[in-house]
Backbone atoms as SQL, in Angstrom:
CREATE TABLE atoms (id INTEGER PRIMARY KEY, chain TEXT, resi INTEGER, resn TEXT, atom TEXT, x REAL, y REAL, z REAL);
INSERT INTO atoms VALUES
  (1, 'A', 1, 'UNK', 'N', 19.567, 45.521, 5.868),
  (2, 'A', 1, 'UNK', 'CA', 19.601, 45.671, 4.413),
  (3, 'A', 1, 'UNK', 'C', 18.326, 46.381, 3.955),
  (4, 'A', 2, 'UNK', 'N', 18.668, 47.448, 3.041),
  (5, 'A', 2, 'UNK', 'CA', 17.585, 48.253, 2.269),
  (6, 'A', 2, 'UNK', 'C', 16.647, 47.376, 1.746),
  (7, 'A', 3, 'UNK', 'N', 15.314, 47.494, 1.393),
  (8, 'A', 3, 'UNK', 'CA', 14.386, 46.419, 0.304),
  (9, 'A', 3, 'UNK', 'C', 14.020, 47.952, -0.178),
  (10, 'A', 4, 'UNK', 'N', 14.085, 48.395, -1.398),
  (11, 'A', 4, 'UNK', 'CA', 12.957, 48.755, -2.583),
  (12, 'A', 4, 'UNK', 'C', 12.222, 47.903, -3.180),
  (13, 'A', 5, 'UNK', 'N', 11.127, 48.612, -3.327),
  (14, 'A', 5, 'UNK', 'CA', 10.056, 47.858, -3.927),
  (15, 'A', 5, 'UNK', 'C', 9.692, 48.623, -5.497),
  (16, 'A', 6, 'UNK', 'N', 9.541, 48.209, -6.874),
  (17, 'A', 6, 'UNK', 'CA', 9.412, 48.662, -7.944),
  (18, 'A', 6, 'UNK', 'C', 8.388, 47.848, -8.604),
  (19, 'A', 7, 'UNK', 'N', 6.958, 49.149, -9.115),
  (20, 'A', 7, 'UNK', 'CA', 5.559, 48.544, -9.338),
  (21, 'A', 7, 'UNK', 'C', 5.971, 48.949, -11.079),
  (22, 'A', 8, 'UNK', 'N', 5.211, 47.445, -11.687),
  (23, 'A', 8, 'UNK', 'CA', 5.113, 48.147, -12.673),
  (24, 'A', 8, 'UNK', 'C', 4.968, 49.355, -13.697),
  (25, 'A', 9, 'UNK', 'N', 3.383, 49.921, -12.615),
  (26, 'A', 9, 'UNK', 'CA', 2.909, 51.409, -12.984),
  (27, 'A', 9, 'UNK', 'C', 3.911, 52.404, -12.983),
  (28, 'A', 10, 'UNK', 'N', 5.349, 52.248, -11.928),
  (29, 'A', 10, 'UNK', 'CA', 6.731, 53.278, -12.084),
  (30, 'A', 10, 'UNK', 'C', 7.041, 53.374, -13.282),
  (31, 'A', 11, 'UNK', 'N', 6.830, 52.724, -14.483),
  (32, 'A', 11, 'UNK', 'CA', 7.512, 52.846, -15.483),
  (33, 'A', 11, 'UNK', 'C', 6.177, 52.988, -16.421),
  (34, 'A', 12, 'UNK', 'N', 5.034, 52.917, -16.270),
  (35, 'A', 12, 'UNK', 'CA', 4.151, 52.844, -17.586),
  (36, 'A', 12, 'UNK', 'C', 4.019, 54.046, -17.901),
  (37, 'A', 13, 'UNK', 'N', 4.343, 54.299, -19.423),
  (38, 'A', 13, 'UNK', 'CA', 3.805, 55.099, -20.180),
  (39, 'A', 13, 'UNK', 'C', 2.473, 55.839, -20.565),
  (40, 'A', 14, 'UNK', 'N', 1.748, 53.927, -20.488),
  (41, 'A', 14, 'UNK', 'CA', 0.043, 54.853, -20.417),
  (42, 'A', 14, 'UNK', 'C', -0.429, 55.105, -18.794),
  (43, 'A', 15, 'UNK', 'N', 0.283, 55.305, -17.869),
  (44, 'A', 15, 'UNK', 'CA', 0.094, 56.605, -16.957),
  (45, 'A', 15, 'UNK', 'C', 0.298, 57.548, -16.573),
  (46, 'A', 16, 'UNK', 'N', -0.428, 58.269, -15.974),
  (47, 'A', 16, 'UNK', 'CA', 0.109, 60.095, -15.853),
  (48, 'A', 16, 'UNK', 'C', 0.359, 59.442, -14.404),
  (49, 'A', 17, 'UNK', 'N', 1.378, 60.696, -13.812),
  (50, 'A', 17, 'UNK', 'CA', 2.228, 61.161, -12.659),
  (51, 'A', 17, 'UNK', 'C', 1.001, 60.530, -11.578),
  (52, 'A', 18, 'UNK', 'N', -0.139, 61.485, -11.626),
  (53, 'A', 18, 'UNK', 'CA', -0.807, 60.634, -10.331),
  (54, 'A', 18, 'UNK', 'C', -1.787, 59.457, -10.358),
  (55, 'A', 19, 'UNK', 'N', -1.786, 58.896, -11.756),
  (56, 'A', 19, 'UNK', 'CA', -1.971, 57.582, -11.608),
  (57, 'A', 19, 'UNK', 'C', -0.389, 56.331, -11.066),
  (58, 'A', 20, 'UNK', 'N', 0.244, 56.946, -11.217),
  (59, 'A', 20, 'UNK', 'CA', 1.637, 56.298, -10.300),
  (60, 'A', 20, 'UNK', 'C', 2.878, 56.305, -11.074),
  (61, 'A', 21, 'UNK', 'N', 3.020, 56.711, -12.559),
  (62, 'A', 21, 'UNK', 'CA', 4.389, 57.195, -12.651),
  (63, 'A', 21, 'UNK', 'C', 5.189, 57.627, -11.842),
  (64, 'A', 22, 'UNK', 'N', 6.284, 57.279, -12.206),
  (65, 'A', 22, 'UNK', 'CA', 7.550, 57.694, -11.265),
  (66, 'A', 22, 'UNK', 'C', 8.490, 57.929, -12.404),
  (67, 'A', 23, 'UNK', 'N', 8.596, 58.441, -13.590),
  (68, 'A', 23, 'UNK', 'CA', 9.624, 58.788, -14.663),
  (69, 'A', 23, 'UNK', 'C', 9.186, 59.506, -15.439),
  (70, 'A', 24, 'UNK', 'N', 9.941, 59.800, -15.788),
  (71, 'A', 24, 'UNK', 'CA', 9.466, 61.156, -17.265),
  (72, 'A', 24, 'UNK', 'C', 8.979, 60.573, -18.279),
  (73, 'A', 25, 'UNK', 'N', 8.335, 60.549, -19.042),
  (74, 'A', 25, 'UNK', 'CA', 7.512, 60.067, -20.127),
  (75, 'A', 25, 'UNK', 'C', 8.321, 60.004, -21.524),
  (76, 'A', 26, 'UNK', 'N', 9.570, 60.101, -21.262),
  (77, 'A', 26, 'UNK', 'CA', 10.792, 59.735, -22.040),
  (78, 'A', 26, 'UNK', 'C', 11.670, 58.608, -21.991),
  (79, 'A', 27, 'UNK', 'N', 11.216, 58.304, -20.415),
  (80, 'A', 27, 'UNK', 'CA', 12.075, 57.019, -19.940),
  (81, 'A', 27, 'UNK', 'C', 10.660, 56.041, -20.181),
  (82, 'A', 28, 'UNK', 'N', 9.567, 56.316, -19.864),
  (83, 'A', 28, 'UNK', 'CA', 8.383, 55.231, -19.883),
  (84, 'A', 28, 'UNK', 'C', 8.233, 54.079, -21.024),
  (85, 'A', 29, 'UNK', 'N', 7.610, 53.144, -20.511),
  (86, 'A', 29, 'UNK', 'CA', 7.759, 52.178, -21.613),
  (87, 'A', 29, 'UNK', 'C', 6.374, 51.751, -21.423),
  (88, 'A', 30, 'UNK', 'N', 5.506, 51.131, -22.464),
  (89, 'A', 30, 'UNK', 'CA', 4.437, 50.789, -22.507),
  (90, 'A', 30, 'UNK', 'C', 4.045, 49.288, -22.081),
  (91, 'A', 31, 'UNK', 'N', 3.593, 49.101, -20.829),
  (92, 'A', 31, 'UNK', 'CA', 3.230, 47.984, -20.129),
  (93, 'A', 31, 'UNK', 'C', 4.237, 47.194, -19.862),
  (94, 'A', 32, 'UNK', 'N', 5.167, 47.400, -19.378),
  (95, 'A', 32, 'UNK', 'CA', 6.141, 47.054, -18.502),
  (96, 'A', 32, 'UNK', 'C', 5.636, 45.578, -17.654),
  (97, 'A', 33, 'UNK', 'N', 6.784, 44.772, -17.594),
  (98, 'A', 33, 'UNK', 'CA', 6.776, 43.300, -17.086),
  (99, 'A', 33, 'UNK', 'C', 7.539, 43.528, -15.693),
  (100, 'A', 34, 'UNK', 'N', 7.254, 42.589, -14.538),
  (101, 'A', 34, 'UNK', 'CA', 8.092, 42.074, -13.336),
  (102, 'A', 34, 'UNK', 'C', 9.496, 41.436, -14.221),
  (103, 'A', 35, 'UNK', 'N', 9.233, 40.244, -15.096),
  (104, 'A', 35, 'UNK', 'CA', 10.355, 40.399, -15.555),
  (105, 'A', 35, 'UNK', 'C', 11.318, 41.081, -16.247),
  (106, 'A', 36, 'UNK', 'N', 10.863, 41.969, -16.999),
  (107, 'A', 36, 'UNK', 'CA', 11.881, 43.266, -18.181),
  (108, 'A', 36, 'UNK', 'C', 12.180, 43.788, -16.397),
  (109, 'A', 37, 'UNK', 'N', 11.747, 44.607, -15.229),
  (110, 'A', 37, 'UNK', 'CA', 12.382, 44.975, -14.272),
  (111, 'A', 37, 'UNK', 'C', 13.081, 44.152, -13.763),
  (112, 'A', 38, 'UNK', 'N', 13.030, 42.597, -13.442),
  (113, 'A', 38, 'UNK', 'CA', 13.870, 42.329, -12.481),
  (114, 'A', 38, 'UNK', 'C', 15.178, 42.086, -13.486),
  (115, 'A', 39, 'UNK', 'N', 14.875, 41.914, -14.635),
  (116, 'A', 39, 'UNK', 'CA', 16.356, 41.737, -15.686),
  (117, 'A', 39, 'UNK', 'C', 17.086, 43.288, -15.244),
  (118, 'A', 40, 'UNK', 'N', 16.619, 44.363, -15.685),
  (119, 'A', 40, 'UNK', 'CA', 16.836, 45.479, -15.350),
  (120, 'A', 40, 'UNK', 'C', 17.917, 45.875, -14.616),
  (121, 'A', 41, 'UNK', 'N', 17.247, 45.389, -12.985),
  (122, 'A', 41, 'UNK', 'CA', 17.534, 45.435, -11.702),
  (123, 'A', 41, 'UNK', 'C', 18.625, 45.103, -11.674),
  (124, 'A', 42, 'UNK', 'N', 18.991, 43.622, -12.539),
  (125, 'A', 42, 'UNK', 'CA', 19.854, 42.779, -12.374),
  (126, 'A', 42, 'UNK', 'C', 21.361, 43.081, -12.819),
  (127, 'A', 43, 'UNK', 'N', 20.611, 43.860, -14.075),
  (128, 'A', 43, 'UNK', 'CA', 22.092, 44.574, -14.931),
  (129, 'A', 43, 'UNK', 'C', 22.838, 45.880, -14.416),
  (130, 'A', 44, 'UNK', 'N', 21.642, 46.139, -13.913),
  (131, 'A', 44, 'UNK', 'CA', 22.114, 47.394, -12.648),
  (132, 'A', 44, 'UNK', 'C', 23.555, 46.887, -11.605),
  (133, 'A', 45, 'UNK', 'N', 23.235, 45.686, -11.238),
  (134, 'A', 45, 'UNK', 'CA', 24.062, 44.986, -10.490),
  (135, 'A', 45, 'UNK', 'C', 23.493, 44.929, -8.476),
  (136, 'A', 46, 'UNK', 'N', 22.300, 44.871, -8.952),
  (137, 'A', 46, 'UNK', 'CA', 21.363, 44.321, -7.608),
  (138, 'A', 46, 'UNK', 'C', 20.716, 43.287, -7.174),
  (139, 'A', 47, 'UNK', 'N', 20.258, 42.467, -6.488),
  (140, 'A', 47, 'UNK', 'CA', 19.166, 41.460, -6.305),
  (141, 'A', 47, 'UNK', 'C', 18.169, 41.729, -6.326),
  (142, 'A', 48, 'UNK', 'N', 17.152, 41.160, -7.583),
  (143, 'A', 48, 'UNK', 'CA', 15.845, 41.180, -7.517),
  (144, 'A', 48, 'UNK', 'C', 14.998, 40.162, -7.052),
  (145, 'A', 49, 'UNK', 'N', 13.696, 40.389, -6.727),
  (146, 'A', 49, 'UNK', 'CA', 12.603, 39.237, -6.013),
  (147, 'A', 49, 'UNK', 'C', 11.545, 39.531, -6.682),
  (148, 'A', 50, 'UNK', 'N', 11.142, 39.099, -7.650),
  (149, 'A', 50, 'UNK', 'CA', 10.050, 38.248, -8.135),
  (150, 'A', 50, 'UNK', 'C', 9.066, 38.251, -7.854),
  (151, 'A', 51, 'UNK', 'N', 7.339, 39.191, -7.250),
  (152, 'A', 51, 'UNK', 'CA', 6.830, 38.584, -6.297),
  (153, 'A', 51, 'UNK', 'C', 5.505, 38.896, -7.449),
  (154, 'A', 52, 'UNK', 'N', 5.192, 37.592, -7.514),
  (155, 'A', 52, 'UNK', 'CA', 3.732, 37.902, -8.701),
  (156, 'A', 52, 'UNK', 'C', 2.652, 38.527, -8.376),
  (157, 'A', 53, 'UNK', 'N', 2.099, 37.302, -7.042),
  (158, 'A', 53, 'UNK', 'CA', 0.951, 37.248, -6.961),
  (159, 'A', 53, 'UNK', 'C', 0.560, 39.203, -5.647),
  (160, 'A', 54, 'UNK', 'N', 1.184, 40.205, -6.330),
  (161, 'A', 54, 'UNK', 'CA', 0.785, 41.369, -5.525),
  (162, 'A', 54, 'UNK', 'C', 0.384, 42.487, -6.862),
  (163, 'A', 55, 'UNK', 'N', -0.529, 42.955, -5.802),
  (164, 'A', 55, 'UNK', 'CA', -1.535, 43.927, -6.721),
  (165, 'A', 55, 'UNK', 'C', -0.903, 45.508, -6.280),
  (166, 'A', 56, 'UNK', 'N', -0.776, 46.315, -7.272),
  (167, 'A', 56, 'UNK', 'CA', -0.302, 47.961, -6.956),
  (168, 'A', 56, 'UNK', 'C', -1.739, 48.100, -5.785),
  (169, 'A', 57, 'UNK', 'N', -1.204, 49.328, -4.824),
  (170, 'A', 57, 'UNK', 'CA', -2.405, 49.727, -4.390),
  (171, 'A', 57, 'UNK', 'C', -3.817, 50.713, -4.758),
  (172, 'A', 58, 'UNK', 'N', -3.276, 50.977, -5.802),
  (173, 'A', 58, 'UNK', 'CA', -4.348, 52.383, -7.404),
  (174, 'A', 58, 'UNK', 'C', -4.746, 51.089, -7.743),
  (175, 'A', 59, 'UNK', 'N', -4.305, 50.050, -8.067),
  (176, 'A', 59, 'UNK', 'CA', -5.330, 49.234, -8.738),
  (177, 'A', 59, 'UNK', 'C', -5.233, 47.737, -8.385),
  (178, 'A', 60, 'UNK', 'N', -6.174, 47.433, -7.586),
  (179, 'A', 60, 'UNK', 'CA', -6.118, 46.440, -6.508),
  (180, 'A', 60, 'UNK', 'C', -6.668, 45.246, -7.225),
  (181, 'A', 61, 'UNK', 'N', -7.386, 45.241, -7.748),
  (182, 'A', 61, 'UNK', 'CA', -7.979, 44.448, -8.754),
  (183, 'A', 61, 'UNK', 'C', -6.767, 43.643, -9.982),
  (184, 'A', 62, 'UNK', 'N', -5.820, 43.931, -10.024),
  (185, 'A', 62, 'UNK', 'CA', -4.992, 43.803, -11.123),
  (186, 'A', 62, 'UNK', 'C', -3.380, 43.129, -10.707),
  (187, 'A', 63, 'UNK', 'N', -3.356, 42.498, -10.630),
  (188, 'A', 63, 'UNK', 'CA', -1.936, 41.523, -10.554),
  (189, 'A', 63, 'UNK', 'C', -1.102, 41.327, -10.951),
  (190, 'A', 64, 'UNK', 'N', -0.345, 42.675, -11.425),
  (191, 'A', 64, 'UNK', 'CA', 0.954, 42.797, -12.283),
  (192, 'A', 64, 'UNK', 'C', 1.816, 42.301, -11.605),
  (193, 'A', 65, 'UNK', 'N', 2.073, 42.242, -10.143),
  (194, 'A', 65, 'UNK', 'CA', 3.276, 41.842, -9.376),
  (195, 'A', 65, 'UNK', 'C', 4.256, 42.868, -9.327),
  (196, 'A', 66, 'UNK', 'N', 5.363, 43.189, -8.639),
  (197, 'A', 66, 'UNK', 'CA', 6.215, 43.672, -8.170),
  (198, 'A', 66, 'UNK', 'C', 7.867, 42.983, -7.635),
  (199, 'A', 67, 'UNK', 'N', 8.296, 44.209, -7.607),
  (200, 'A', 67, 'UNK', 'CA', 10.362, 43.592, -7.963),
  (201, 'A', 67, 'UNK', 'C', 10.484, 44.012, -7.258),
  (202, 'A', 68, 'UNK', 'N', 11.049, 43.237, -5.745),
  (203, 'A', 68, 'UNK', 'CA', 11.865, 43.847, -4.663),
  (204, 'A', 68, 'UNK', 'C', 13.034, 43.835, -4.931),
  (205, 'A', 69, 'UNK', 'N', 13.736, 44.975, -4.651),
  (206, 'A', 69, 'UNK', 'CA', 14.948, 45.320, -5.025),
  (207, 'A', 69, 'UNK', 'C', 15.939, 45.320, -3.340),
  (208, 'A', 70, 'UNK', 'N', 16.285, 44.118, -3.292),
  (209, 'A', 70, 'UNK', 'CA', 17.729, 44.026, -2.062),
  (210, 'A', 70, 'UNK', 'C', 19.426, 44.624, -2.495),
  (211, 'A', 71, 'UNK', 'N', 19.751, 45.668, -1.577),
  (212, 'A', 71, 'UNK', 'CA', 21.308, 45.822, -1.691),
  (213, 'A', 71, 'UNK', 'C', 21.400, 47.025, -2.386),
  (214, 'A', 72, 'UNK', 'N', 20.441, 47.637, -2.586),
  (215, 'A', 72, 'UNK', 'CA', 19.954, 49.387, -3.262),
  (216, 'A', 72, 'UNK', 'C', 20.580, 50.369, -1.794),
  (217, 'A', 73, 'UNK', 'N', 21.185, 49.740, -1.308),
  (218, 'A', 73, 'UNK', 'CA', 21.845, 51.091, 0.176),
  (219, 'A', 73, 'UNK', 'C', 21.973, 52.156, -0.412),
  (220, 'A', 74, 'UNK', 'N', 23.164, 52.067, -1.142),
  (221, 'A', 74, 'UNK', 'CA', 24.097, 53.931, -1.857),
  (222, 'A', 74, 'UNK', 'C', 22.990, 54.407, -2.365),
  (223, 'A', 75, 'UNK', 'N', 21.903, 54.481, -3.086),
  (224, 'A', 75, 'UNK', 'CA', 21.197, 55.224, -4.119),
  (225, 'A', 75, 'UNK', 'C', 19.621, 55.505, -3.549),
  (226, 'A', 76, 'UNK', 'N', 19.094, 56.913, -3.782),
  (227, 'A', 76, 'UNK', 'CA', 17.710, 56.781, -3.710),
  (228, 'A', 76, 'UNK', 'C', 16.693, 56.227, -4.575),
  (229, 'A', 77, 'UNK', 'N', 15.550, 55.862, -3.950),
  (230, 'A', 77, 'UNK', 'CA', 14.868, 55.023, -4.505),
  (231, 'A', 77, 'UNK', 'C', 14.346, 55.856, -5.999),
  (232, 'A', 78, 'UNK', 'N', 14.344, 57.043, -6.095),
  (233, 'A', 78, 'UNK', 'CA', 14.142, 57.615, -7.586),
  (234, 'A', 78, 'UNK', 'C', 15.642, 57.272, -8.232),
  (235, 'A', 79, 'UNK', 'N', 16.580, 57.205, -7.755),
  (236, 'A', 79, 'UNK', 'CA', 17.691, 57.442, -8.822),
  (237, 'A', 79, 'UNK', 'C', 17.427, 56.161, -9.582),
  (238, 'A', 80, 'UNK', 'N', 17.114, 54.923, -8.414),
  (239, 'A', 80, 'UNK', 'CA', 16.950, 53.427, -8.429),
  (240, 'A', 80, 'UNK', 'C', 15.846, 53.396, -10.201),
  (241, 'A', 81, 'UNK', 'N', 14.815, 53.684, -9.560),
  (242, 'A', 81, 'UNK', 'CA', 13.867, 54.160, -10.568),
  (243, 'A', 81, 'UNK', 'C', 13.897, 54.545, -11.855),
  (244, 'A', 82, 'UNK', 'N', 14.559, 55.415, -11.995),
  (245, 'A', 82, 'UNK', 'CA', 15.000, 56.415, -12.970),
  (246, 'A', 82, 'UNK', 'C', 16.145, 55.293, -13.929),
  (247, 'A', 83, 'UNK', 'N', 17.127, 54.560, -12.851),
  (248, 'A', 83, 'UNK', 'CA', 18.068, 53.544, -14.175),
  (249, 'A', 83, 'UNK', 'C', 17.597, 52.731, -14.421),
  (250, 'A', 84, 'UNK', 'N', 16.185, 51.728, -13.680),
  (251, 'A', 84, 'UNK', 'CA', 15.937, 50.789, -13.872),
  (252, 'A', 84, 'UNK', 'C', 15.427, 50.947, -15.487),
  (253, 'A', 85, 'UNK', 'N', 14.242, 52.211, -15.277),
  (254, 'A', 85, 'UNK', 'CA', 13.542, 52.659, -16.884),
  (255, 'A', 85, 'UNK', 'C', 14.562, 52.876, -17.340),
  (256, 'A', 86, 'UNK', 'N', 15.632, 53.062, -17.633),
  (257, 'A', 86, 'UNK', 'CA', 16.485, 53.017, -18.901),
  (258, 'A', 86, 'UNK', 'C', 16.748, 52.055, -19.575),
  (259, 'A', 87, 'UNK', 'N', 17.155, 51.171, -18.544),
  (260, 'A', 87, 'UNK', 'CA', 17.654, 50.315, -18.900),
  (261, 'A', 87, 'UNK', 'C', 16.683, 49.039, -19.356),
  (262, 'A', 88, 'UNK', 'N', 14.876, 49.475, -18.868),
  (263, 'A', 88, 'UNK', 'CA', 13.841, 48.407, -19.657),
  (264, 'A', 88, 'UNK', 'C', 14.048, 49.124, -21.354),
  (265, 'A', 89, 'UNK', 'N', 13.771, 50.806, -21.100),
  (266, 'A', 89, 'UNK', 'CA', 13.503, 51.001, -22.265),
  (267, 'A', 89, 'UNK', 'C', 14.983, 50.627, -23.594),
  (268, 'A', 90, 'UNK', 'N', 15.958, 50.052, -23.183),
  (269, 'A', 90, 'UNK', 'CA', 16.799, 49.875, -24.023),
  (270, 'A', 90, 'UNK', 'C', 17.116, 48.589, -24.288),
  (271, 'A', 91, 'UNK', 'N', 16.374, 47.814, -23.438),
  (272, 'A', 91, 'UNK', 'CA', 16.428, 46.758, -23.918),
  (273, 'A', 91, 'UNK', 'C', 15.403, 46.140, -24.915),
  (274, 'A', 92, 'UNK', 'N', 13.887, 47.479, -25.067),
  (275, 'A', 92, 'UNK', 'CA', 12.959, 46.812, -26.059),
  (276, 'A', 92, 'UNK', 'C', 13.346, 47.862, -27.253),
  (277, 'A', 93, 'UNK', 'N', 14.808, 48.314, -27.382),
  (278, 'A', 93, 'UNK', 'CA', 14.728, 48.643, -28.925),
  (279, 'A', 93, 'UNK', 'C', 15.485, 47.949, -29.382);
């Protein structure tokens, strides 16, 4: 079974591309939660994992945590990416 892994910073707005975006700055949402992704994930129709206590590797110091994503086979990990931010950013309007 596939595991993706999805860092907060994939979706933040207040970062540029090589601070660790992974979306267009249309899909970005401003400070993004483990939970708004693993809800996300969920509506997608995947299993998410929860994992708090992990730090991005750009910023090691900082403990946003991360959403492993199980059962992502069919799709690449950008497409993965790309619906998860939709679907945070539509759930905070």
């Amino acid at each position: 079974m596939v595991e993706n892994v999805i860092w907060p910073a994939y979706l933040d707005a207040d970062r540029t591309r090589s601070e660790g975006r992974r979306v267009p700055q249309e899909l970005a949402v401003g400070e993004p939660t483990v939970d708004e992704i693993a809800k996300a994930v969920q509506q997608i129709g995947y299993d998410a994992v929860v994992e708090r206590d992990k730090s991005y590797s750009r910023e090691p110091w900082a403990e946003r945590g991360r959403v492993v994503v199980r059962g992502a086979d069919d799709s690449t990990k950008n497409d993965l990416v790309q619906a998860v931010a939709a679907y945070v950013a539509a759930m905070r309007e």
